[in-house]
C-alpha atoms as a printed R data frame, in Angstrom:
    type eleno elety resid chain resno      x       y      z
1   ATOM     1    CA   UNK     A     1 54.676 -48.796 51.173
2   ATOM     2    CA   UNK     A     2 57.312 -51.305 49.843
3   ATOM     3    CA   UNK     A     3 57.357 -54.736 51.156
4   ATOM     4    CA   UNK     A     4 61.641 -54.538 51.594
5   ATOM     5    CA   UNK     A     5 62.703 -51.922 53.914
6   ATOM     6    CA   UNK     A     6 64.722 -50.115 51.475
7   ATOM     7    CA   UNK     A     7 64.858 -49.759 47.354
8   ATOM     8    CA   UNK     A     8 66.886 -48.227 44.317
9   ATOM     9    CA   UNK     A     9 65.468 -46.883 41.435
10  ATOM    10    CA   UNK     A    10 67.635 -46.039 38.983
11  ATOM    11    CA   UNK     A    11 69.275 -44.721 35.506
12  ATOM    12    CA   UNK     A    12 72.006 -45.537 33.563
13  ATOM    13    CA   UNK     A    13 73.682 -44.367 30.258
14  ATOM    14    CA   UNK     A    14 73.704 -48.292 29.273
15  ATOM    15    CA   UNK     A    15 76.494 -49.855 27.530
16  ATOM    16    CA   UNK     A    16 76.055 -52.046 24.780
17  ATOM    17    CA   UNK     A    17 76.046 -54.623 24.499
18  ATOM    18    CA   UNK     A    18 75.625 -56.105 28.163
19  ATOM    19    CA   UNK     A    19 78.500 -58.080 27.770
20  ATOM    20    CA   UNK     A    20 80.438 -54.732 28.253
21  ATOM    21    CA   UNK     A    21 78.575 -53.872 31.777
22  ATOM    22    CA   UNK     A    22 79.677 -57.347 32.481
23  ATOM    23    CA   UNK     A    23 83.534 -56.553 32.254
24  ATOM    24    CA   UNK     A    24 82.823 -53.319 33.474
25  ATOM    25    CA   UNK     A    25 81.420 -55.162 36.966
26  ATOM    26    CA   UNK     A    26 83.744 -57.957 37.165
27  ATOM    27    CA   UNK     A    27 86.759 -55.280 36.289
28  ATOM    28    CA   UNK     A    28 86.133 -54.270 39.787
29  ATOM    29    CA   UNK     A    29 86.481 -57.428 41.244
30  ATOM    30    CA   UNK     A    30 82.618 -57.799 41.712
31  ATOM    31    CA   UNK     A    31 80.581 -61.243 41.017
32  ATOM    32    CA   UNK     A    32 78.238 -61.098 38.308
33  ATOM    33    CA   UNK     A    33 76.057 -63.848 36.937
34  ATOM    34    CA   UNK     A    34 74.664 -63.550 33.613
35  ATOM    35    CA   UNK     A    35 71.533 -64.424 32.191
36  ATOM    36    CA   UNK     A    36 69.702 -64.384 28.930
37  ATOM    37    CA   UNK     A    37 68.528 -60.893 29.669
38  ATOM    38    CA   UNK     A    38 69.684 -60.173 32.801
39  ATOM    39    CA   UNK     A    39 72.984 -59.556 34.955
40  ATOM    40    CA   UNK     A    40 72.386 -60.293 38.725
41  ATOM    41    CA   UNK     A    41 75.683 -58.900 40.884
42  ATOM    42    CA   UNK     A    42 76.259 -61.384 43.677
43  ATOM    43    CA   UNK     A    43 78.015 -59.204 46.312
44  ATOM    44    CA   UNK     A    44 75.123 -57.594 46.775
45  ATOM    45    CA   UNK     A    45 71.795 -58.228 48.340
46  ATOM    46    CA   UNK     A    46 69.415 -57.898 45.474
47  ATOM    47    CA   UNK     A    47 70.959 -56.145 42.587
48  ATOM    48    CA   UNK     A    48 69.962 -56.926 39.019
49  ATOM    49    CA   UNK     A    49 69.824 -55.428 35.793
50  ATOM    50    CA   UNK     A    50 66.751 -57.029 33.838
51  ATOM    51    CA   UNK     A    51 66.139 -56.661 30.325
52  ATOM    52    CA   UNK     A    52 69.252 -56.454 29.374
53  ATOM    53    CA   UNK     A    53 69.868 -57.867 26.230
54  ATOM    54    CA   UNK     A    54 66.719 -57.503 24.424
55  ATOM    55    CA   UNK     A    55 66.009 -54.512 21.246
56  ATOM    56    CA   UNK     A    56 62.416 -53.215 22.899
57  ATOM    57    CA   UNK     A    57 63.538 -51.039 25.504
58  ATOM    58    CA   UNK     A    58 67.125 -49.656 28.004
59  ATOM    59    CA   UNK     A    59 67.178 -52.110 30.943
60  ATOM    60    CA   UNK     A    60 65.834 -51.963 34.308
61  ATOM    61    CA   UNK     A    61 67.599 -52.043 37.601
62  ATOM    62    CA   UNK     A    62 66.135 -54.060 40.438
63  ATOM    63    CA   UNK     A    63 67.728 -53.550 43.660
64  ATOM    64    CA   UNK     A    64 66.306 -54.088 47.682
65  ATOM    65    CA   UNK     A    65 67.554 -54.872 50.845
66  ATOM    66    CA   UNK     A    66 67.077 -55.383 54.207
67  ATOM    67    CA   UNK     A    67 67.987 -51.976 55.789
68  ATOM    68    CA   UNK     A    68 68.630 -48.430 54.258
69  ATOM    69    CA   UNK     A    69 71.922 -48.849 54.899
70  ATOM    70    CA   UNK     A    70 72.595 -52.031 53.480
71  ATOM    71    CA   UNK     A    71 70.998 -50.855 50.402
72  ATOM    72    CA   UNK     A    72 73.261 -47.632 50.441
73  ATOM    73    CA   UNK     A    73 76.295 -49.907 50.616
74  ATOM    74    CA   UNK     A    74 75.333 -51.975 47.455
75  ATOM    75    CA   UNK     A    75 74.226 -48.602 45.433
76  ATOM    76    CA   UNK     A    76 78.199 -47.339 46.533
77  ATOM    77    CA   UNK     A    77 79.434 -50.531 45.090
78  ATOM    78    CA   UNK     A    78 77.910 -50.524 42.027
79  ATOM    79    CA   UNK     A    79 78.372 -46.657 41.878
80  ATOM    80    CA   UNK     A    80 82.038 -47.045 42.211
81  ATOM    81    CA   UNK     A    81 82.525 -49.934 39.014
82  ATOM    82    CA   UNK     A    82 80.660 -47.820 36.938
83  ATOM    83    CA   UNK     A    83 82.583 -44.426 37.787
84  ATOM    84    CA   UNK     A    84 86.145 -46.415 37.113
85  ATOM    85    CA   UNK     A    85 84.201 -46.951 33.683
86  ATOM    86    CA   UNK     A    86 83.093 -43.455 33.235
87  ATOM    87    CA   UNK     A    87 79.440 -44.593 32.834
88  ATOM    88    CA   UNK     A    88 77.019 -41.761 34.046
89  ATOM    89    CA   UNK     A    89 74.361 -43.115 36.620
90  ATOM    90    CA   UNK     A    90 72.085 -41.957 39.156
91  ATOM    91    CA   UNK     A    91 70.869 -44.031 42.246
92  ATOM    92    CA   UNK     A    92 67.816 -43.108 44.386
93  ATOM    93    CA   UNK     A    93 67.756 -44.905 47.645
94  ATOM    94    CA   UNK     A    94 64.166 -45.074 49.740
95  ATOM    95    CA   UNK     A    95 62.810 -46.536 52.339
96  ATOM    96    CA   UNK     A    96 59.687 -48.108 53.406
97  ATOM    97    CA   UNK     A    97 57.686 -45.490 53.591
98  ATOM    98    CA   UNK     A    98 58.527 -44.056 49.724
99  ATOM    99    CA   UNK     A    99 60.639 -41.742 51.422
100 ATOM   100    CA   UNK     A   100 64.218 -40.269 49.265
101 ATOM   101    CA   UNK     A   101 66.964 -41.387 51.477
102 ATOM   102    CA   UNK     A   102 69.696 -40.119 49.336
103 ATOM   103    CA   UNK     A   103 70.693 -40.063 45.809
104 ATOM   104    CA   UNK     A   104 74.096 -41.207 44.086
105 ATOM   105    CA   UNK     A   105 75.035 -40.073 40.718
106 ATOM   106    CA   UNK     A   106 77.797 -39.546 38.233
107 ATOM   107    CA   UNK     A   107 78.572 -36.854 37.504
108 ATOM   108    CA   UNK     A   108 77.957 -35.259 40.271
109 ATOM   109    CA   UNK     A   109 75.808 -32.243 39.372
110 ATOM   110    CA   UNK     A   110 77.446 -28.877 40.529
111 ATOM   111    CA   UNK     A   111 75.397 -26.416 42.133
112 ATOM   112    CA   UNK     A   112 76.980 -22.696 40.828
């Protein structure tokens, strides 16, 4: 069991440099502070992307909030600046209890 009620884990095809995820966050009007290796987005609870920046590895997202909802709202926000971007993502949302609350993504896969 987390110690935050809800949590994100998730993937991202990365833009380089992170300079370019910056404009691509603050093109849609969202606050973003930015770090030596990571970008923390300030209209919302507790979403960062660490490691950003460095050669070793792709970044990391760390996102949690207070309630599954809250932490489905931020996952929609930052969903939505990377779709008008055309970066392809995928958000899982849990609770507590390491339960899948619901997963975001771009594209959206299509069941045939």
């Amino acid at each position: 069991m987390k110690d935050t009620p809800a949590y994100l884990y998730g993937d991202v095809a990365w833009p380089k440099p992170k300079e370019r995820m910056t404009d691509i966050l603050r093109s849609s009007g969202l606050n973003v502070s930015v770090g030596r290796y990571a970008l923390t987005v300030n209209d919302c609870t507790h979403f960062r992307f660490q490691q950003y920046g460095g050669d070793l590895a792709d970044p990391v997202i760390e996102a949690d909030a207070e309630s599954v909802d809250e932490m489905i709202r931020d996952a929609n926000i930052i969903s939505n600046a990377l779709i008008r971007a055309n970066v392809n993502h995928s958000f899982e949302v849990y609770d507590r209890n390491d339960e899948l609350v619901t997963t975001i993504m771009h594209p959206v896969e299509k069941n045939n």
